[in-house]
Each structure stands twice: as structure tokens, then as C-alpha cells.
C-alpha positions in Angstrom: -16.4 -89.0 190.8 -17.0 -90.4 187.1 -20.3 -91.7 188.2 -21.6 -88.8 189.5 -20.3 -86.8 186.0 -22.0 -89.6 184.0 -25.5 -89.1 185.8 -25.2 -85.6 185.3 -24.4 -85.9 181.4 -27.1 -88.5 181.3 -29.4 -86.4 183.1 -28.9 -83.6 180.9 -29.7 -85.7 178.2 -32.7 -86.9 179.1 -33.5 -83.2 180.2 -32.9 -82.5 176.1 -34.7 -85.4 174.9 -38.2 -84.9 176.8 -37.6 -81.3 175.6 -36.9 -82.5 172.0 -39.9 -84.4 172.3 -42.2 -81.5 173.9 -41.0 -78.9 171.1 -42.3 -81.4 168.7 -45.5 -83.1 170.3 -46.4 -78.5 170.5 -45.8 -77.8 166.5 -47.5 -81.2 165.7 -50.4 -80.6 168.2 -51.9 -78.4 165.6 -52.1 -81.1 162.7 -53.3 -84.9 163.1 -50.3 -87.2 163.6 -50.5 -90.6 161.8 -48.0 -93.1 162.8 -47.3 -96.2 161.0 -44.6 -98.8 161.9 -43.0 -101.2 159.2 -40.3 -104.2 159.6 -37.9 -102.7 157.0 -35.9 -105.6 156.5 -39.0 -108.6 156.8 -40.8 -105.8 154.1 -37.8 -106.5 151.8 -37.3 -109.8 152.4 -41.0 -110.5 151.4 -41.2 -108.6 148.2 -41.1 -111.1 144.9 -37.6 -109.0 144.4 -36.3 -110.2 148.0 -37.1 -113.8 147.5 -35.5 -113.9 144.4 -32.7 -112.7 145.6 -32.8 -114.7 148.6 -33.0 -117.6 146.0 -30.1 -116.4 144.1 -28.0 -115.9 147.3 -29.1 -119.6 147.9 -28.0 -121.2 143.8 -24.9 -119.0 144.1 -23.5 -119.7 147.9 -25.1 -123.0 148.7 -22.9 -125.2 146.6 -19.7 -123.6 148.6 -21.6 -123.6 152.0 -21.7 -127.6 151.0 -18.1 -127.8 150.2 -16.8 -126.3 153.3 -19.3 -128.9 155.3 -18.0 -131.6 153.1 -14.0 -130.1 154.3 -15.0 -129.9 157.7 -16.2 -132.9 158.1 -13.2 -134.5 156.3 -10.7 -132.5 158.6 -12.6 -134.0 161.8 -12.5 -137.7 160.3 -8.4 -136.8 160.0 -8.5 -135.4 163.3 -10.2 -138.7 164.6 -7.9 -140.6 162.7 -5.0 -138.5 164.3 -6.1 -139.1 167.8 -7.2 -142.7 168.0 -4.2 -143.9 166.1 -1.6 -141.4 166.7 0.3 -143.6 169.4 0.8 -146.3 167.2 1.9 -144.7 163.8 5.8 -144.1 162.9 6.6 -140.8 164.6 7.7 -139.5 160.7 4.3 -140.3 159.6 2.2 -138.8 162.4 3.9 -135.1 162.3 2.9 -136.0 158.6 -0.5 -136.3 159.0 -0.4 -133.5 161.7 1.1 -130.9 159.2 -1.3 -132.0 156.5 -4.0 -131.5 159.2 -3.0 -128.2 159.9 -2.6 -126.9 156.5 -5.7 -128.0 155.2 -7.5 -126.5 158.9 -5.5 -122.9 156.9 -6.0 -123.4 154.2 -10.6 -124.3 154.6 -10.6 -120.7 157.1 -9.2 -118.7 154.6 -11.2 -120.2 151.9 -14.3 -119.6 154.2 -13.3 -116.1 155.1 -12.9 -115.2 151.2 -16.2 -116.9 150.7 -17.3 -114.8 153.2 -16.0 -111.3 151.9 -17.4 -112.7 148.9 -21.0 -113.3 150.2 -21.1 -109.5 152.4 -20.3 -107.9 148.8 -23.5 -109.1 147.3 -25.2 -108.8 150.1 -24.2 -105.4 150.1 -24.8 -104.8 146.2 -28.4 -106.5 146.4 -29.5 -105.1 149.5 -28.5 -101.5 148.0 -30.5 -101.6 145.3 -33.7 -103.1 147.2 -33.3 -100.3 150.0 -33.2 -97.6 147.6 -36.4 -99.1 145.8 -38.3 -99.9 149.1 -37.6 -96.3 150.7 -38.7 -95.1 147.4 -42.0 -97.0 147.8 -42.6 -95.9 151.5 -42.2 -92.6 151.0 -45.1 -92.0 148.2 -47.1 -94.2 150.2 -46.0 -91.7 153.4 -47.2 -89.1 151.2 -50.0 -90.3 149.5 -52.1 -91.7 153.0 -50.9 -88.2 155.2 -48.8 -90.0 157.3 -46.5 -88.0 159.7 -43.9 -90.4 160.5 -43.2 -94.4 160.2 -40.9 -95.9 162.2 -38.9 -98.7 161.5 -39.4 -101.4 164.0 -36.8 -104.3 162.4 -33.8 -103.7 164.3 -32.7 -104.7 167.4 -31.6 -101.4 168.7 -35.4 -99.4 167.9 -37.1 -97.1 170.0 -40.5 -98.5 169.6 -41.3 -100.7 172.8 -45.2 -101.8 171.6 -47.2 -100.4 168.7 -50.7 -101.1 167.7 -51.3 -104.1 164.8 -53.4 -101.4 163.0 -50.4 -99.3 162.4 -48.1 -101.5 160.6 -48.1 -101.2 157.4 -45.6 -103.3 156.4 -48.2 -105.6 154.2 -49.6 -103.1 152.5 -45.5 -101.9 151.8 -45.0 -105.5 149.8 -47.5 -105.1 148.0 -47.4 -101.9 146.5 -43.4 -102.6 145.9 -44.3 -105.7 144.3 -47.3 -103.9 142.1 -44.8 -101.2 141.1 -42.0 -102.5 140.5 -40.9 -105.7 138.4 -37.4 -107.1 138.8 -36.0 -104.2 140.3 -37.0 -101.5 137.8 -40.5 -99.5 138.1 -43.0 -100.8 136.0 
């Protein structure tokens, strides 16, 4: 009985969205329609502001990405130590070694989930700033070449199966970002 009320709500759906789509292929029959398709995130990343944050990700989270390696790796050589010699040591000092084990196994996650926290906050603050400035920059280039729509192709989850190489315009995106603006600000 749910299946059959699912197909109907899907079918609906699909009723509204080839209708959606009808209504709007009629008032833009009239007027040429220029696509363009852009990889919103591989356009940021590519701009000379994007790399250097991508560089400044790197200087500020590499040295702790290299400690927690460096912990890991120390943990497991305990670990190994643990298991190989376990059955030989004094029982006092292998729930020793086991504790200490543990701790430092609690002690590395929540460092690593702080470091975490630590690198989605500037991802967030950096990427904020470069979205705003890259919209910015699409949309007087929307405007100033009359097109009628640019979808973003850089997400998993987009609608566009295939698109033309001639309508991407995700070079010509970098460039006028990186031509009009200089660390972030316009020049």
C-alpha cells in the first residue's frame, strides 16, 4: 500500500516538474537562451586566492596532520610491543602499559577531533569569503555576455548529466576573478 502511495506522489512530481520545465522552455522560447556550466568549487580552487589559501591551509594544518602521524604510529609500536610481549611481562606492568595505551589512543582522538573542529572553522571562514567574491564575479560576467542561466556542475548531487566543452566557462571564471580581484579585495 506505501508503494503504490509513493509512485503516485512521485508521479505527481514528475507530472510538476516536466510542467515546471514546459512553463519555462514557453516564456524563454521568445528570447535566446545561453547556457554556460562552471565547476564552482575547481573555479575557486584555481584562482591565485584559492591556492593561497590552499597553501595556508597546508603551513597552518600540516605540522599537526604530522604530529598525529607521528602519535599514531607511536601508539601502534606500543600496541606491538603490547601484543608480542604481553605474555611475558609482570601482570602489574602489562595493565600498565595497557592503561597508558588507552589513554594516549583518548587522549590523540580528541586531539584529532579538536584539530578537526579547528580545520572546518577556517574552512568555513575562507571558503565564505571566496564564495561571496566568486558569485560576485559570475554574475557580472552572467550579465555582461547575456547569459540566461549557468549551472553549477561541481557537486556530486547536479542535475547536469553531459554538457558541451564550449559551454563551460569555468576558465574564463579564474581569470576574470584573478584580474579583478587581488588578495581577496577588488582591485
Amino acid at each position: 500500500m506505501e508503494g503504490v502511495e509513493i509512485i503516485r506522489g512521485m508521479r505527481r512530481y514528475l507530472i510538476s516538474a516536466i510542467a515546471l520545465l514546459w512553463a519555462t522552455f514557453a516564456v524563454y522560447a521568445q528570447a535566446p537562451l545561453k547556457v554556460g556550466t562552471i565547476s564552482f568549487q575547481g573555479a575557486i580552487v584555481r584562482t591565485k586566492d584559492g591556492q593561497k589559501a590552499g597553501q595556508e591551509m597546508d603551513a597552518k594544518f600540516g605540522p599537526k596532520n604530522k604530529e598525529f602521524q607521528n602519535r599514531q604510529s607511536e601508539l601502534g609500536q606500543l600496541q606491538e610491543q603490547l601484543s608480542k610481549g604481553g605474555t611475558v611481562m609482570a601482570e602489574a606492568k602489562r595493565n600498565q602499559m595497557a592503561r597508558d595505551i588507552d589513554e594516549k589512543k583518548k587522549r590523540l582522538q580528541r586531539d584529532m577531533q579538536d584539530a578537526e573542529e579547528d580545520l572546518r572553522a577556517e574552512q568555513q571562514r575562507i571558503s565564505s569569503g571566496l564564495t561571496q567574491r566568486m558569485a560576485a564575479v559570475i554574475e557580472k560576467y552572467a550579465k555582461d555576455n547575456g547569459f540566461t542561466i549557468i549551472l553549477d556542475v561541481s557537486g556530486q548531487n547536479t542535475p547536469v548529466i553531459w554538457s558541451a566543452q564550449s559551454v563551460d566557462i569555468t576558465a574564463e571564471i579564474v581569470a576574470l576573478y584573478d584580474k579583478t580581484t587581488t588578495n581577496g579585495a577588488p582591485r
